[in-house]
N, C-alpha and C positions, 0 to 999 in steps of 0.2 A: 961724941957727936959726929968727928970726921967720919969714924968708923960707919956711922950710920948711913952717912952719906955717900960714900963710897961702894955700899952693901947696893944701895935703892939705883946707883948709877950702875952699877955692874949686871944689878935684874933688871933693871930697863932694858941697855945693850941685850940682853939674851931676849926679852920680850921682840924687841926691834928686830933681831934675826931672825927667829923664829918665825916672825911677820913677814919677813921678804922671803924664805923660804918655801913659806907655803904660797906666798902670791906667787913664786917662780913655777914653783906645782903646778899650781891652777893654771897657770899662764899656758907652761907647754901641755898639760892636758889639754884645754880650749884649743889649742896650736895642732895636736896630732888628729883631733876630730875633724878639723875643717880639713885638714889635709884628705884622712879618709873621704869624708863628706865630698871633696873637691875628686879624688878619684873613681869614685860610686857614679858622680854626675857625668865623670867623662865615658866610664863604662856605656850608663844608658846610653848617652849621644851616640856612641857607639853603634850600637844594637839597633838604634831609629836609624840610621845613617846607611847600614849592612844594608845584602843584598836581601839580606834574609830576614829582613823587619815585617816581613804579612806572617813567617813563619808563625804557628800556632804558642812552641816555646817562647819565643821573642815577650810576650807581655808577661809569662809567669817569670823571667828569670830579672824583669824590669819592676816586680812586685818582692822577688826576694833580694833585690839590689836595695829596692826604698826603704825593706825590712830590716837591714843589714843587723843591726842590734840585736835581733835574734837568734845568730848564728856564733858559733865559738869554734877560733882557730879552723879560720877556711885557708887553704891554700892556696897560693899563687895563681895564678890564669895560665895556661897554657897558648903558646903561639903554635900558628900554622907548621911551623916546619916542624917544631915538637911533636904533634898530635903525629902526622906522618909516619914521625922515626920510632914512634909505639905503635904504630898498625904494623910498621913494616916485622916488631917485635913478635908482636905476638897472631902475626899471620892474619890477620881480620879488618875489614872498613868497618872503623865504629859508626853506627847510627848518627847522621847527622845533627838533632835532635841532641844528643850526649857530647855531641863537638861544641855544639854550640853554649853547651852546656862550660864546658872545658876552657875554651874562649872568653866568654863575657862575666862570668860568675866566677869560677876557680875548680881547682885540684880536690874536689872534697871540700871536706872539715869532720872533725869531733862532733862538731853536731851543726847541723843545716835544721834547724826548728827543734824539734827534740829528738831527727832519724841522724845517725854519722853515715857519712858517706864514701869510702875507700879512695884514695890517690888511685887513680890509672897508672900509674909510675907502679904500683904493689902488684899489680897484673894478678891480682887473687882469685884461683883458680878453685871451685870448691872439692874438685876428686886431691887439692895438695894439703887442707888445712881439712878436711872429713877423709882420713886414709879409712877407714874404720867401715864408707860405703862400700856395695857392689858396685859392680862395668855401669849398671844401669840405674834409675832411679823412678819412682811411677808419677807421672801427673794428669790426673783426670781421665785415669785407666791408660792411662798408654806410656811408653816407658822408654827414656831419654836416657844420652849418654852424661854420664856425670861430667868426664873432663870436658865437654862441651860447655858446662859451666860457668861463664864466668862471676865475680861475684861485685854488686855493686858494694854491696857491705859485706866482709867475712862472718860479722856477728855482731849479733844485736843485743838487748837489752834480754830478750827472752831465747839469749842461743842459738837464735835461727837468722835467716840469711836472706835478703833481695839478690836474684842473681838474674843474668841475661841469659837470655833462649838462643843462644848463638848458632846453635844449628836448624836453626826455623828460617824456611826460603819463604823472605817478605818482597810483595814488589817495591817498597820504597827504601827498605834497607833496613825499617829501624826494628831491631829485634824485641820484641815482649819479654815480659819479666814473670818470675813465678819467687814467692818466699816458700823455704824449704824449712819446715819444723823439724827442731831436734827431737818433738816428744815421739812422732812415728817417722822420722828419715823419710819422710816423701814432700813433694812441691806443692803448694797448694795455691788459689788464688793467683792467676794470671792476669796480668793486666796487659791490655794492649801494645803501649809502647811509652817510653822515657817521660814524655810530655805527658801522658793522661798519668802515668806515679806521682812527677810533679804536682799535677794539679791537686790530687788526692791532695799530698804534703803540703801546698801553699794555702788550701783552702780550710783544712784542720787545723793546721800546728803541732799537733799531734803524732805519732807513730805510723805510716801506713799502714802496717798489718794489722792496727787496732780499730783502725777504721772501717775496715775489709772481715775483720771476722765479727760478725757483731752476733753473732750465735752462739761464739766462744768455742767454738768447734776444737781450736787447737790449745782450749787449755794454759793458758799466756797467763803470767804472776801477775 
């Protein structure tokens, strides 16, 4: 009989741990959400606050801030003086538009809805990870320098790449984008500029280039 009672007080004790355990769980789960929750909130204040709140980006990057759940392993936000010492890197003013991006939102991620989007810090060049192109490359008949390329993503789900039009003279600065299919090595589908890709991406959830080829032109798995 002691033995038995000793058996039901010892699976108690474990019960009882087991119990505070997972409530500790729970506890800092609940604890690092509001955290999040509480940094997301100061982002937007943020953004409303900036000089640059009529900006066009300003509401989509305050729509993938409310969304934040949708995104997996975003990096960090870059500060002003950072953004700077990577222009100064690789020679270029990034589009405002993509600072701002940089700024209020972060460094990428793995995935930003279901597109990944490259750290600026990776400066991914697409003539350094496609050695295999020529000097030039064609887009809508007319034929660009590859190392002008920069790449918002090195590679996607279907191989191919969002890159920046870096050598396109815009009067506001912010350069257009073209994705580049692996299945024929040419750029297809430009889009205007950073803000109108976004918008494509916040308003889908989806892939942009899958939104944009709806003909199937490029053959995408």
């Amino acid at each position: 009989m002691k033995i038995g009672i000793l058996a039901i007080v010892f699976f108690a004790s474990l019960i009882i741990r087991f119990l505070h355990l997972e409530n500790k769980k729970k506890s800092n789960e609940i604890k690092t959400k509001m955290l999040e929750r509480a940094k997301i909130a100061k982002r937007i204040q943020a953004i409303n606050k900036s000089s640059h709140n009529k900006h066009k980006i300003s509401r989509l990057l305050i729509k993938m801030l409310e969304e934040f759940q949708f995104h997996d392993d975003v990096q960090p936000t870059l500060t002003e003086t950072e953004i700077i010492e990577i222009e100064k890197q690789i020679n270029l003013t990034l589009p405002l538009s993509y600072k701002l991006f940089l700024k209020y939102f972060g460094d990428g991620g793995t995935w930003i809805y279901t597109n990944s989007i490259d750290s600026i810090r990776n400066r991914s060049w697409l003539s350094d990870y496609r050695n295999e192109l020529n000097e030039k490359i064609e887009l809508d008949n007319k034929e660009i320098k590859v190392d002008s390329l920069l790449c918002l993503m090195s590679e996607d789900s279907n191989g191919g790449a969002w890159c920046w039009l870096t050598s396109e003279d815009t009067k506001d600065g912010e350069w257009p984008l073209a994705y580049y299919s692996l299945s024929d090595k040419k750029l297809h589908f430009k889009v205007e500029n950073f803000a109108e890709w976004l918008k494509i991406l916040t308003n889908s959830k989806g892939e942009v280039i899958r939104e944009l080829d709806l003909d199937y032109q490029l053959g995408l798995g």
